[in-house]
Predicted model as a PDB file, atoms N, CA, C, CB and O in Angstrom, pLDDT in the B-factor column:
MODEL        1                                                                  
ATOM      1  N   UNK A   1     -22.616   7.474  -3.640  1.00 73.00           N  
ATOM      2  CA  UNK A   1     -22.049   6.540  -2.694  1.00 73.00           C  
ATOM      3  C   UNK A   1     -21.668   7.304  -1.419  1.00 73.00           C  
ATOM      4  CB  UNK A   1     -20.819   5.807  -3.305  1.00 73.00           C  
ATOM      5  O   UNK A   1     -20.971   8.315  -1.510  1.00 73.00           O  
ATOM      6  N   UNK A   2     -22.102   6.853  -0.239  1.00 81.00           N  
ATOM      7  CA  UNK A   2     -21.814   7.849   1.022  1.00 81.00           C  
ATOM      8  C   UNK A   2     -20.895   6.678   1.614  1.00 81.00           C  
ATOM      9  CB  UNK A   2     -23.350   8.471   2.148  1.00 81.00           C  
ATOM     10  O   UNK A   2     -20.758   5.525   1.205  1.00 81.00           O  
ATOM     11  N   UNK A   3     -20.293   7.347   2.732  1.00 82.00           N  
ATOM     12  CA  UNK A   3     -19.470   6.779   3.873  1.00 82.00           C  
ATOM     13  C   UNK A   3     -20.099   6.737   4.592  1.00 82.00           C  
ATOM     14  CB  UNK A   3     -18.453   7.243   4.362  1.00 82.00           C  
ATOM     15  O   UNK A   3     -21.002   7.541   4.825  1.00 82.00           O  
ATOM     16  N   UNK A   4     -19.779   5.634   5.263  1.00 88.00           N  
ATOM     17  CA  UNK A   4     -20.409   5.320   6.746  1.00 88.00           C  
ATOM     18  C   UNK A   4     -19.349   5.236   7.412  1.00 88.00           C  
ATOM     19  CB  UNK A   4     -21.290   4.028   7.004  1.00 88.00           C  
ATOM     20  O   UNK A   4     -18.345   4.541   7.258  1.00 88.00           O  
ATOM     21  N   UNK A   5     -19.740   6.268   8.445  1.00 91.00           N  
ATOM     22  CA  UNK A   5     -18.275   6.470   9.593  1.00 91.00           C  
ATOM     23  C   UNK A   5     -17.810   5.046  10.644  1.00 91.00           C  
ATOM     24  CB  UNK A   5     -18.772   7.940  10.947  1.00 91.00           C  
ATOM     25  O   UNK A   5     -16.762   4.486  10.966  1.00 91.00           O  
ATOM     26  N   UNK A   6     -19.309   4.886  10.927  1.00 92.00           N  
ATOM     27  CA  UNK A   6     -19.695   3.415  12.251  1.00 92.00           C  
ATOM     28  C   UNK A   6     -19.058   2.642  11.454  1.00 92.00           C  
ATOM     29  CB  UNK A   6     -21.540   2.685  12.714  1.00 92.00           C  
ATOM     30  O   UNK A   6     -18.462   1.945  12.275  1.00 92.00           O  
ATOM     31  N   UNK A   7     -18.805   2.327  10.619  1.00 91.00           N  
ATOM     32  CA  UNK A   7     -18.416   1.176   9.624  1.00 91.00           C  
ATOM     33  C   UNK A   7     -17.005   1.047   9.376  1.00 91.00           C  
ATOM     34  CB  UNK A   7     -19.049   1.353   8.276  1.00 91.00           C  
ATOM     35  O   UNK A   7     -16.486  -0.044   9.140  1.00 91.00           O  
ATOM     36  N   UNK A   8     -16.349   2.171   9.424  1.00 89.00           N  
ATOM     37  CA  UNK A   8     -14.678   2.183   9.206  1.00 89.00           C  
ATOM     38  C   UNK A   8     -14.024   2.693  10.885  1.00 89.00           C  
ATOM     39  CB  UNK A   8     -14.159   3.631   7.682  1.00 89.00           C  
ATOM     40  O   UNK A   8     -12.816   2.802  11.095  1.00 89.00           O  
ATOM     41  N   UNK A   9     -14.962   2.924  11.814  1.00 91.00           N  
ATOM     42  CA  UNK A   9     -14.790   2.718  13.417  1.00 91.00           C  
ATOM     43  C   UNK A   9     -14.720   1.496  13.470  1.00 91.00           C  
ATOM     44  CB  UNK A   9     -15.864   3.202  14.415  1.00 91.00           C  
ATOM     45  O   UNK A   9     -13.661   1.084  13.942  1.00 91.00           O  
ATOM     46  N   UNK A  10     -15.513   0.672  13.136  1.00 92.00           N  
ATOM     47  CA  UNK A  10     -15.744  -0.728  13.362  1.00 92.00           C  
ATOM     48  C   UNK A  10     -14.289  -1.681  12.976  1.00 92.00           C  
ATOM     49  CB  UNK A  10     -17.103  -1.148  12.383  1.00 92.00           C  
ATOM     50  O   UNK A  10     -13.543  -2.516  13.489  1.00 92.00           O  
ATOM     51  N   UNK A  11     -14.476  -0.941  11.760  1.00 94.00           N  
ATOM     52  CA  UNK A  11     -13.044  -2.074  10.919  1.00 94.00           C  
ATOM     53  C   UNK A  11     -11.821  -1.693  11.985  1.00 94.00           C  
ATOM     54  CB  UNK A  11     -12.375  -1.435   8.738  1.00 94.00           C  
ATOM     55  O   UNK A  11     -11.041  -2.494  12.501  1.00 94.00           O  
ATOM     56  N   UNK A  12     -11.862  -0.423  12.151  1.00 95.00           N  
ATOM     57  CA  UNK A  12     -10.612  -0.369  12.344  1.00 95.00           C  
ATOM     58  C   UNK A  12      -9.932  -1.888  13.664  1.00 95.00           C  
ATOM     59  CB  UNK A  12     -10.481   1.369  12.868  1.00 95.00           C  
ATOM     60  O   UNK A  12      -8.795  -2.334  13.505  1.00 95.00           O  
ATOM     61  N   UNK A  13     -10.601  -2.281  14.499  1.00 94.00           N  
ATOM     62  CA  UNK A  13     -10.115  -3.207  15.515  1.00 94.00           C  
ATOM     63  C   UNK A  13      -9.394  -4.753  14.293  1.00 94.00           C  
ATOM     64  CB  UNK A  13     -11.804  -3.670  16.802  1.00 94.00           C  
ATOM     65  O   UNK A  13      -8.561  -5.610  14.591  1.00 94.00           O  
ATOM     66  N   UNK A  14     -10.178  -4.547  12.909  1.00 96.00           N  
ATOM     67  CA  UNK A  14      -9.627  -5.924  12.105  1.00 96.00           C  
ATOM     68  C   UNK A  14      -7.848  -5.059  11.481  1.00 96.00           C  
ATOM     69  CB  UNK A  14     -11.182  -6.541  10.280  1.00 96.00           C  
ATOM     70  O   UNK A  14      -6.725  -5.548  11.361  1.00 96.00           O  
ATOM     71  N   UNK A  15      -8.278  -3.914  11.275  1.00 96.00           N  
ATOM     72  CA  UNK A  15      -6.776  -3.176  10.971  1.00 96.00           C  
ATOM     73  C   UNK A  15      -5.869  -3.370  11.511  1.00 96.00           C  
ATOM     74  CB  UNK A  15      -6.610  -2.017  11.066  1.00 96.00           C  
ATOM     75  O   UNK A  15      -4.775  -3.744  11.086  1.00 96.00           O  
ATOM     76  N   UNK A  16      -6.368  -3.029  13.029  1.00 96.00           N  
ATOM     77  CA  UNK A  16      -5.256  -3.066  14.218  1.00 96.00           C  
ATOM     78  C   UNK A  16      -4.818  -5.083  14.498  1.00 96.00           C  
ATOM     79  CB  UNK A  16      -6.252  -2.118  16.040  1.00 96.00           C  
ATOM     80  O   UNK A  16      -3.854  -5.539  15.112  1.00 96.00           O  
ATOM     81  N   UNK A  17      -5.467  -5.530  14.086  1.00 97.00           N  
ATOM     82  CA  UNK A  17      -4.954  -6.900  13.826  1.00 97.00           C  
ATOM     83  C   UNK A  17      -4.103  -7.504  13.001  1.00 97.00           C  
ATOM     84  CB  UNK A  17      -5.691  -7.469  13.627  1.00 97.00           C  
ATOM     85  O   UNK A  17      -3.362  -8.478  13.126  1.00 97.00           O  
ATOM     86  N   UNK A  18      -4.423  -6.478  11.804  1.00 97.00           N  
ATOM     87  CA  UNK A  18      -3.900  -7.196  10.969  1.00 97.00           C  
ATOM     88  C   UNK A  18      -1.802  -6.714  11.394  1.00 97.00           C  
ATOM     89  CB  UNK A  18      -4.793  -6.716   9.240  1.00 97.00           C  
ATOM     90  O   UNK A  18      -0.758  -7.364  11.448  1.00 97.00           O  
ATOM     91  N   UNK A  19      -2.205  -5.236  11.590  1.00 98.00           N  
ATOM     92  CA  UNK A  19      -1.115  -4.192  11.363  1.00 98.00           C  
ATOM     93  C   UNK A  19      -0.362  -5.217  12.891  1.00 98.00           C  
ATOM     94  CB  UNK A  19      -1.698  -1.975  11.517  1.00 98.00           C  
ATOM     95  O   UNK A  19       0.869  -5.217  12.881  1.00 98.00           O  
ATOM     96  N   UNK A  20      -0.975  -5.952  13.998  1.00 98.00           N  
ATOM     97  CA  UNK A  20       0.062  -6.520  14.996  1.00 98.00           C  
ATOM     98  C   UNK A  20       0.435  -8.092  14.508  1.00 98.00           C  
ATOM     99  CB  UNK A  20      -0.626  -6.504  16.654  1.00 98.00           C  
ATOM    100  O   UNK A  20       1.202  -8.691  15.262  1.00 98.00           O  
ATOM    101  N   UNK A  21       0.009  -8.736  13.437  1.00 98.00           N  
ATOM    102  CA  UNK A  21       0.419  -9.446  12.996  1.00 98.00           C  
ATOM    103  C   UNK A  21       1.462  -9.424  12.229  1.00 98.00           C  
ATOM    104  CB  UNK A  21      -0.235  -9.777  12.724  1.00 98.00           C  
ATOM    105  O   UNK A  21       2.419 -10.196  12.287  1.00 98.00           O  
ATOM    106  N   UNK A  22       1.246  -8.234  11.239  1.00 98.00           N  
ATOM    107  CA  UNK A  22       2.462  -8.124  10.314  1.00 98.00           C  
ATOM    108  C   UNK A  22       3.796  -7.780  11.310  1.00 98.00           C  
ATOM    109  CB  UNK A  22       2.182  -6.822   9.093  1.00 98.00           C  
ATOM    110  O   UNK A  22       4.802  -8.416  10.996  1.00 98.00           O  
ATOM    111  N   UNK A  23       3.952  -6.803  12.542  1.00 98.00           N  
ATOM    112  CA  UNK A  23       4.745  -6.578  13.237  1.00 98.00           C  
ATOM    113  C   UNK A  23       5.532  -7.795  13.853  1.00 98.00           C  
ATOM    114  CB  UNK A  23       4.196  -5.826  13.965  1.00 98.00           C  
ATOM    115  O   UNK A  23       6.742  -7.986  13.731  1.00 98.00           O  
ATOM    116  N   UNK A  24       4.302  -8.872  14.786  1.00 98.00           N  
ATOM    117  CA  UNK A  24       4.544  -9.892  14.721  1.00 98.00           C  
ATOM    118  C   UNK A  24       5.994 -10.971  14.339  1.00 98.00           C  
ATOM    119  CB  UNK A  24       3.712  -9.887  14.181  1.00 98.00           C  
ATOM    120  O   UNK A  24       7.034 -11.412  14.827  1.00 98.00           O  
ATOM    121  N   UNK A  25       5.057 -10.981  12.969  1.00 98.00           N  
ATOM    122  CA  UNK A  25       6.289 -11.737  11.647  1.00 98.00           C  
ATOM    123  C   UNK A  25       7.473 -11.135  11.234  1.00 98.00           C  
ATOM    124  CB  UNK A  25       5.703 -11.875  10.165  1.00 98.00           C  
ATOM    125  O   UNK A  25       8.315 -11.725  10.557  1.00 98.00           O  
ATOM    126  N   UNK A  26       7.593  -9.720  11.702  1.00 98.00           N  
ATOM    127  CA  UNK A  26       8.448  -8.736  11.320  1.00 98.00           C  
ATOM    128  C   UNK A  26       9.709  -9.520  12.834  1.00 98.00           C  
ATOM    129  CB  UNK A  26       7.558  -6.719  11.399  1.00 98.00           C  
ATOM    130  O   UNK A  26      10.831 -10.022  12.914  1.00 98.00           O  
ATOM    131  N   UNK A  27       8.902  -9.266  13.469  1.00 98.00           N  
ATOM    132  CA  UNK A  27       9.474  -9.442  15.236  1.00 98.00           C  
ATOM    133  C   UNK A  27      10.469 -10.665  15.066  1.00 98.00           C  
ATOM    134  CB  UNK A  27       7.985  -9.962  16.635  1.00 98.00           C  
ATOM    135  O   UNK A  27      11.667 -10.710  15.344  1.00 98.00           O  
ATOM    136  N   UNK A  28       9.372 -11.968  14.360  1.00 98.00           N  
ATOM    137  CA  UNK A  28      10.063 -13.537  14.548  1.00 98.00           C  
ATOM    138  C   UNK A  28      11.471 -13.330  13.109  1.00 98.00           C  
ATOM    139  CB  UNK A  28       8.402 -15.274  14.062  1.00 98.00           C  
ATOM    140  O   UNK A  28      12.529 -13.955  13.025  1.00 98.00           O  
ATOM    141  N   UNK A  29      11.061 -12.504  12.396  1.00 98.00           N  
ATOM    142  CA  UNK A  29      12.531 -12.825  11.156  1.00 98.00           C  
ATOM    143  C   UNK A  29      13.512 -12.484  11.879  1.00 98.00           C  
ATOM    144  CB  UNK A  29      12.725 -11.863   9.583  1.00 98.00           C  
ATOM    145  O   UNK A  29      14.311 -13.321  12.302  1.00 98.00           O  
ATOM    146  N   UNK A  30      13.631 -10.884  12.201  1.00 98.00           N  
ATOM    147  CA  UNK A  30      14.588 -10.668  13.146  1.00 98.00           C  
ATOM    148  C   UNK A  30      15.549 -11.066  14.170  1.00 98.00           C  
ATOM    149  CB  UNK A  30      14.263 -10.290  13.472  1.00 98.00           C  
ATOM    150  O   UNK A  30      16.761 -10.860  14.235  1.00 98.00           O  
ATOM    151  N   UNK A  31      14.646 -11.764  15.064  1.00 98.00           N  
ATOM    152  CA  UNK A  31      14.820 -12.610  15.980  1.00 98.00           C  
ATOM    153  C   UNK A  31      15.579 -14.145  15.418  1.00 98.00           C  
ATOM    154  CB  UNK A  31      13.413 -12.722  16.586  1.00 98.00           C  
ATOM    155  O   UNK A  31      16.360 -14.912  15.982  1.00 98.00           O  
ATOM    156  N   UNK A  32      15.012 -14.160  14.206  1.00 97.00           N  
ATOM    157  CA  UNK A  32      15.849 -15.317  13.541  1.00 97.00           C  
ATOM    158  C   UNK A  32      16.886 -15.490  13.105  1.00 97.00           C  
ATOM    159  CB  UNK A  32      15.537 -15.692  12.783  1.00 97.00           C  
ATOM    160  O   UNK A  32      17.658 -16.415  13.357  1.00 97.00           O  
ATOM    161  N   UNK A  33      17.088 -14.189  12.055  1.00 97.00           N  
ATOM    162  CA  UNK A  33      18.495 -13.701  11.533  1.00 97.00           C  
ATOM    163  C   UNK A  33      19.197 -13.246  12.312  1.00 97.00           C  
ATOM    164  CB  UNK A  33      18.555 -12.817  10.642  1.00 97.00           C  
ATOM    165  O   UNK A  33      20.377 -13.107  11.992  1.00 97.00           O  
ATOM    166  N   UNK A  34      18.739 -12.825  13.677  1.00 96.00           N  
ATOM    167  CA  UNK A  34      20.223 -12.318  14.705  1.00 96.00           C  
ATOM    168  C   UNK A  34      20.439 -13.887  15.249  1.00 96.00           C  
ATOM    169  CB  UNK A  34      19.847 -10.840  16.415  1.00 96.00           C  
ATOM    170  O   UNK A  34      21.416 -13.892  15.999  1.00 96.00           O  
ATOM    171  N   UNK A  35      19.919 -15.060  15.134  1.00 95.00           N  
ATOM    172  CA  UNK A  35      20.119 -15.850  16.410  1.00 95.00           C  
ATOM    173  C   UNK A  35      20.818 -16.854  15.164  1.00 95.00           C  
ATOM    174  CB  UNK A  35      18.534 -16.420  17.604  1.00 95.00           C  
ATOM    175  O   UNK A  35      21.582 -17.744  15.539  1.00 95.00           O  
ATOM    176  N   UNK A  36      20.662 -16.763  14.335  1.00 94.00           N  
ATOM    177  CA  UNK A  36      21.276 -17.237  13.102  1.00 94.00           C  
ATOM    178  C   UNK A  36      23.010 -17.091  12.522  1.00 94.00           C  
ATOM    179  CB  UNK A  36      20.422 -16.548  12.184  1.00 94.00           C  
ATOM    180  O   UNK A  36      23.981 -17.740  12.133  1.00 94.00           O  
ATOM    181  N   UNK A  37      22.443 -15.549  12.854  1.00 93.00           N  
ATOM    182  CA  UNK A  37      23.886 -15.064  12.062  1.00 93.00           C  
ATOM    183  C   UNK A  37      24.568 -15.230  13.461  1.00 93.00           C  
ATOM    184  CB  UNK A  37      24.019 -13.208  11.190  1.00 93.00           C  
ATOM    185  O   UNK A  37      25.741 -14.939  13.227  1.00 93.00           O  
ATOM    186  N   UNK A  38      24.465 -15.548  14.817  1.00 92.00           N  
ATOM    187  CA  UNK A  38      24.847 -16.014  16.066  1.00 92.00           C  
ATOM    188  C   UNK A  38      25.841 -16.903  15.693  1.00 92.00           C  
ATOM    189  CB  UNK A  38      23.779 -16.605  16.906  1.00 92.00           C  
ATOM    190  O   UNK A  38      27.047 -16.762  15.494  1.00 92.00           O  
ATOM    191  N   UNK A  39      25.016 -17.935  15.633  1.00 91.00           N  
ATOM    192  CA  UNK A  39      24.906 -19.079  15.480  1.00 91.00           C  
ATOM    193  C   UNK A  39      26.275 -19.579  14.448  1.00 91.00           C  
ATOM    194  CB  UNK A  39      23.461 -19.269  15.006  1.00 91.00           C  
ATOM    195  O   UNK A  39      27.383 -20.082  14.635  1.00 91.00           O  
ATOM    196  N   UNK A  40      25.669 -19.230  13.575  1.00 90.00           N  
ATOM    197  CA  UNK A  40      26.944 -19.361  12.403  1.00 90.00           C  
ATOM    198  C   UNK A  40      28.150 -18.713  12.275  1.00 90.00           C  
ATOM    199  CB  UNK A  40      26.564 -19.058  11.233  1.00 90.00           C  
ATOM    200  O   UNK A  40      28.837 -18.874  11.266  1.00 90.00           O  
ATOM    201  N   UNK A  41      28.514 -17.943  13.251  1.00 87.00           N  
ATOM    202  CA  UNK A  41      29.408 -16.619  12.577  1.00 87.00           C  
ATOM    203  C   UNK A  41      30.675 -17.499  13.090  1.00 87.00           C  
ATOM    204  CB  UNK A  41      29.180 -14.626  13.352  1.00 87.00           C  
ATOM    205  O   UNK A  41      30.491 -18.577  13.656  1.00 87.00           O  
ATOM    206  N   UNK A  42      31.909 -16.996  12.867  1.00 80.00           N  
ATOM    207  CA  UNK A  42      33.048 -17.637  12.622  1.00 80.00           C  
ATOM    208  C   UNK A  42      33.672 -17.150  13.770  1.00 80.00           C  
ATOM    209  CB  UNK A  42      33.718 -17.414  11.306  1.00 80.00           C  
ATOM    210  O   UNK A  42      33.361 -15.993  14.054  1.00 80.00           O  
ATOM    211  N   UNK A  43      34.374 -17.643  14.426  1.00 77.00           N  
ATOM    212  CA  UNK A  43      35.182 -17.026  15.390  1.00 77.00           C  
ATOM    213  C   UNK A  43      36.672 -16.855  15.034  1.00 77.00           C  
ATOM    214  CB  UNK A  43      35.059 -17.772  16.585  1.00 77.00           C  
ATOM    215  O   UNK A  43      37.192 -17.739  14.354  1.00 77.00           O  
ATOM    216  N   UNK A  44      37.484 -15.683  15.476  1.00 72.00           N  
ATOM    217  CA  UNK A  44      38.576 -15.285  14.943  1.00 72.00           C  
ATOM    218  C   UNK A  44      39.488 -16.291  16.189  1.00 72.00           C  
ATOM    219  CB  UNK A  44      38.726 -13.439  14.819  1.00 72.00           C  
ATOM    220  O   UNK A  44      39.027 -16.712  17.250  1.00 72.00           O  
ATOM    221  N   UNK A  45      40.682 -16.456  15.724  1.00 64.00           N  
ATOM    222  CA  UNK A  45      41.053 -17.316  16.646  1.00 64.00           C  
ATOM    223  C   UNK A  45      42.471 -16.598  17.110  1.00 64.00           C  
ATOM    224  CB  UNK A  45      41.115 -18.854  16.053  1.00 64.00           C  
ATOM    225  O   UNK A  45      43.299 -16.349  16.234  1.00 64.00           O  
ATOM    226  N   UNK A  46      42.668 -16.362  18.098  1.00 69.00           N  
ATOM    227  CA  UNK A  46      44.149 -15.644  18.845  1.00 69.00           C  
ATOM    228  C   UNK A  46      45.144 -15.431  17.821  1.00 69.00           C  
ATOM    229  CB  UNK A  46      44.973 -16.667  20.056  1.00 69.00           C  
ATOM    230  O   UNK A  46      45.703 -14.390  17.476  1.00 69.00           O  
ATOM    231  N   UNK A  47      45.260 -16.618  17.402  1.00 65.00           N  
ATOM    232  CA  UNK A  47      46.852 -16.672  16.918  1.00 65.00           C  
ATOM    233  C   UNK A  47      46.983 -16.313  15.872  1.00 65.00           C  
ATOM    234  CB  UNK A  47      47.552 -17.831  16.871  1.00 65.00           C  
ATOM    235  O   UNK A  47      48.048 -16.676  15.374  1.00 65.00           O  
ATOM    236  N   UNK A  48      45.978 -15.367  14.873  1.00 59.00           N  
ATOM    237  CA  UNK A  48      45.979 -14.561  13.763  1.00 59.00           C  
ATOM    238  C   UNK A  48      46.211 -13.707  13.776  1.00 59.00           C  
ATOM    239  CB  UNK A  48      45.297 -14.414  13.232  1.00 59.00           C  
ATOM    240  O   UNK A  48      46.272 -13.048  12.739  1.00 59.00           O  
ATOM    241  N   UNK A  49      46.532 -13.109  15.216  1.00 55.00           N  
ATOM    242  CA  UNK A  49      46.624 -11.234  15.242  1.00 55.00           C  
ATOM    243  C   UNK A  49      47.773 -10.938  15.142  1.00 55.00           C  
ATOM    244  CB  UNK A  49      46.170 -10.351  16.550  1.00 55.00           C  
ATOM    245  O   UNK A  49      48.106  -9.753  15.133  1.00 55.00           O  
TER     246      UNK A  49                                                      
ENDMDL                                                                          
END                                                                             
């Protein structure tokens, strides 16, 4: 069984797709759970301190 070099040159542009997609989805959770935990978080109120 040989390697073909042209062939894993080639792939690599479906790699690099895949690898900015996963970043992507990585990007939107983030972006979710900070705007989330925003969103929800409790505010301390003066007159407790």
């Amino acid at each position: 069984m040989g390697i073909n070099l042209w062939n894993f040159v080639e792939n690599l542009k479906y790699m690099g797709m895949g690898m900015l997609g996963i970043v992507g989805v990585m990007g939107v959770i983030i972006i979710l759970t900070t705007v989330l935990s925003k969103i929800t978080a409790r505010k301390e109120s003066k007159n407790q301190q």
